[in-house]
Residue, then its C-alpha position, 0 to 999 in steps of 0.5 A: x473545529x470540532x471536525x478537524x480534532x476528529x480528523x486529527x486523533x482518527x490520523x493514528x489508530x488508521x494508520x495503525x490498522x492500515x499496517x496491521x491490515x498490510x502485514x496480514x496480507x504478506x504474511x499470514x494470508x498466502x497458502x501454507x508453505x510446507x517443505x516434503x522431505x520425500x521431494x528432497x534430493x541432498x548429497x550431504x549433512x551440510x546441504x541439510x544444515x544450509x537448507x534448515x539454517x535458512x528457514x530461521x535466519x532473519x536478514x538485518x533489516x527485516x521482521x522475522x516472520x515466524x513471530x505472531x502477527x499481533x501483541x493478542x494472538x489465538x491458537x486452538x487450545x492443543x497447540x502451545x506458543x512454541x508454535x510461532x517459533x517453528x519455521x514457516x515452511x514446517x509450522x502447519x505440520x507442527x500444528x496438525x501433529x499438536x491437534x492430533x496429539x492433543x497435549x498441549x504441555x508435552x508438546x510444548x517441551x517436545x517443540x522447545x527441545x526441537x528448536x534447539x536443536x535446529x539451532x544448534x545444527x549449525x555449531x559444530x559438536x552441539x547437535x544431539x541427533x542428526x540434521x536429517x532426523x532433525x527434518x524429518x521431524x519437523x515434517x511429521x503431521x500426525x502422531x502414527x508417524x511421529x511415535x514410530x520415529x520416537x520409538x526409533x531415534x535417539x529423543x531424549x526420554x524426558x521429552x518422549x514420556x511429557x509428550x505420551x503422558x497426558x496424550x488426548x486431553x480435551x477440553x471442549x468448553x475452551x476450543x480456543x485461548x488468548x497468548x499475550x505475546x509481548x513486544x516479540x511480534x511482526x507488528x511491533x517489529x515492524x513499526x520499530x523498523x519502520x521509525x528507527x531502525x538504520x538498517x532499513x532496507x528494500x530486498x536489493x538491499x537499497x534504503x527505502x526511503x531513498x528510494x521513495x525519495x528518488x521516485x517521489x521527485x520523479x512523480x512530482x515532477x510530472x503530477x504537479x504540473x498535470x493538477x495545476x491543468x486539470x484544477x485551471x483548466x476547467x475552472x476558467x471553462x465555466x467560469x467564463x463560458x457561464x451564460x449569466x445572460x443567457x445567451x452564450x451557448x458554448x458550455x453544452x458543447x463542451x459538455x457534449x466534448x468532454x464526454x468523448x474524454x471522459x469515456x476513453x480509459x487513460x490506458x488507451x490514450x496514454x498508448x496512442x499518445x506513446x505511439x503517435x506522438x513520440x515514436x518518429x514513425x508517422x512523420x512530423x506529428x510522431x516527433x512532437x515529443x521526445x521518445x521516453x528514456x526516462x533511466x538513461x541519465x540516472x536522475x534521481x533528485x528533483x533538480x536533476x529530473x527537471x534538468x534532463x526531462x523537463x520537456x520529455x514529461x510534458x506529454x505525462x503530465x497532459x494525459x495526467x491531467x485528463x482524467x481529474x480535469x474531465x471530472x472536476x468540469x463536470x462538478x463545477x458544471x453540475x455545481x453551476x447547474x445546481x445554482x441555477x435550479x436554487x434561484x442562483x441564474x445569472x440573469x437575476x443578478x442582472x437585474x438586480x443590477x449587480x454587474x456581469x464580472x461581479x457575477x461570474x468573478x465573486x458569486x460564480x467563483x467563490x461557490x466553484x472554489x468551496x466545490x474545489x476545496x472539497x475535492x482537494x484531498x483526493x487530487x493532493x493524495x493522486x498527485x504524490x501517488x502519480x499513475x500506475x497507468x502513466x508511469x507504466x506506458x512512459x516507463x517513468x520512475x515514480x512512486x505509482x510504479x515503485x509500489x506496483x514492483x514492491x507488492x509484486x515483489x514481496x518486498x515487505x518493508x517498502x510497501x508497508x512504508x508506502x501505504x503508510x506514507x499514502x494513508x497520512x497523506x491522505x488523512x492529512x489531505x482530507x484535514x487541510x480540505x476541511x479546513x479550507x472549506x471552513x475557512x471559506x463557508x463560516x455561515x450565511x453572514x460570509x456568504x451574502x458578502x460573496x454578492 
């Protein structure tokens, strides 16, 4: 019981971690992104103003990435707050100018000043100097070029004296300092998202969990079936092919068999499965199945996709079932050889009378299905998540291949809810196992009552 609790309070502060993790992988791991105004080619001021407009426009339903990452942040003790304000592309511009200057208060009235300028770009009559002296100072990086702009363009003079006047300061005992940032940060505004907001979107614009939605009943349709095999399958093989006297010889064959499955990646069987058995161009076994065209009727709900491609999902969910059916025999053959090794051979049952079913049917089974329960939240967590593999070679719809298109395409909101979804689904998994087992193994007094 003690475990379980564990279990339960470990479920937030995981899942938290997993989401900060996420959103420093998106959003400050990636290079740098600058913008050089040599490289930029404009006909107008309003190509300058549509360029700088963008970089600090946050569409609804997203997190606006110029915030810090974190409630806590730290920055080199030159460089002021303002800084998680700039635009992304002109931010470490900002950064390299405040280390070379070093003035930390000066810069940060310079920095506030800028940034309303950029905003004002856009209202017409508000802006104090042009948008392409606007982008050429947010393109300075070092103060040589940044005092010769000062010394030629209209800044105002209260700015230019608070970013000379103090200019080299240093403190070398503190390099660094902690910014309380508040509420106004990516993570918060992520979880605010996340759980509440309506406006949640993937970056075509669709609600992302109708879209999960969509491609979790696709998933399940074909990963349910495909666990029910592989748990079934393998647990009456060595069930009942157990030699409890001795004699039967047909569980080192199929050892011998299912090594040979074992030793083929999914890709390739799911490939030559695709190829030979649904394709129609080798005759009667290249027709077996129906050919994959999982998109063609538009089936998005659970009902709809059994309706349509029921019979199309059979050959999915069979090579689904390989690979954690060829694992699990090969536990529960292992749990069985480890029985024999400890005193448990069925030939000693029998000679203590107890009969060949009771043997194989509750001492057999019961020590296989504890051996399954610890696995079982591995095998839950693969069934919702699906195949990337499967679902890629099959071209199914599924929340494998949804994740797979989110990652590659950046799109922030629905893979942060995806690994969301997984981790709790995955630590709910893990407490349901233990439970289960448990339940099952309460002590040495519940064990002898298997026999």
């Amino acid at each position: 019981m003690k475990r379980l609790i564990l279990r339960i309070l470990y479920i937030i502060p995981i899942t938290l971690s997993i989401i900060w993790l996420s959103l420093f992988l998106f959003y400050k791991l990636p290079s740098k992104r600058t913008l050089d105004t040599d490289q930029i080619q404009l006909g107008s001021s309003a190509d300058y103003i549509n360029l700088l407009s963008a970089t600090i426009q946050t569409p609804v339903g997203r997190v606006d990435e110029r915030k810090p990452l974190f409630y806590l942040s730290i920055l080199p003790v030159s460089v002021p707050p303002v800084y998680y304000r700039f635009p992304i592309p002109f931010r470490e511009n900002f950064k390299d100018l405040c280390l070379d200057i070093n003035n930390k208060q000066g810069m940060e009235n310079y920095g506030e000043w800028l940034i309303r300028q950029l905003e004002n770009l856009s209202l017409s009559g508000r802006e104090q100097i042009s948008s392409q002296n606007v982008l050429e100072l947010l393109n300075c990086n070092n103060k040589s070029n940044f005092y010769d702009f000062l010394s030629e363009n209209p800044v105002p003079v209260n700015i230019k004296k608070s970013v000379v006047v103090g200019e080299g300061k240093r403190d070398p005992m503190i390099p660094y300092y902690l910014e309380w940032n508040g509420m106004k940060n990516i993570f918060h505004q992520q979880l605010k998202l996340l759980f509440s907001d309506e406006n949640y979107t993937t970056n075509s614009g669709a609600g992302v969990y109708r879209i999960i939605l969509s491609a979790l009943s696709w998933t399940i349709c074909y990963s349910f079936p495909g666990l029910l095999m592989a748990l079934a399958v393998p647990f009456f093989l060595v069930l009942f092919f157990y030699p409890v006297s001795g004699k039967k010889k047909i569980l080192p064959f199929l050892r011998k068999f299912v090594l040979v499955f074992y030793s083929l990646p999914t890709f390739v069987l799911a490939t030559m499965a695709l190829i030979f058995l649904t394709s129609g161009r080798y005759g009667t076994i290249s027709e077996i199945f129906p050919f994959p065209d999982f998109y063609r009727t538009g089936a998005n709900s659970f009902f709809s996709v059994l309706r349509y491609h029921a019979f199309g999902l059979i050959l999915p969910a069979l090579i689904f079932a390989l690979n954690p059916g060829v694992a699990l025999f090969r536990i529960f053959d292992e749990k069985v050889s480890s029985l024999n090794r400890n005193g448990g051979d069925g030939r000693y049952f029998l000679h203590l009378g107890i009969s060949n079913n009771k043997v194989r049917f509750k001492y057999l089974a019961s020590h296989l299905v504890v051996t399954l329960l610890g696995t079982l939240s591995n095998l839950f967590v693969g069934m919702i998540a699906g195949s990337l593999i499967i679902e890629l070679v099959f071209n199914i719809p599924g929340l494998g291949r949804l994740f797979y298109h989110s990652v590659i395409g950046f799109d922030i909101n629905l893979s942060v809810t995806l690994i969301v979804f997984f981790t709790i689904l995955h630590q709910l998994g893990h407490i349901f196992s233990d439970w289960m087992v448990d339940r099952f193994m309460v002590g040495s007094e519940k064990e002898s009552l298997l026999i």
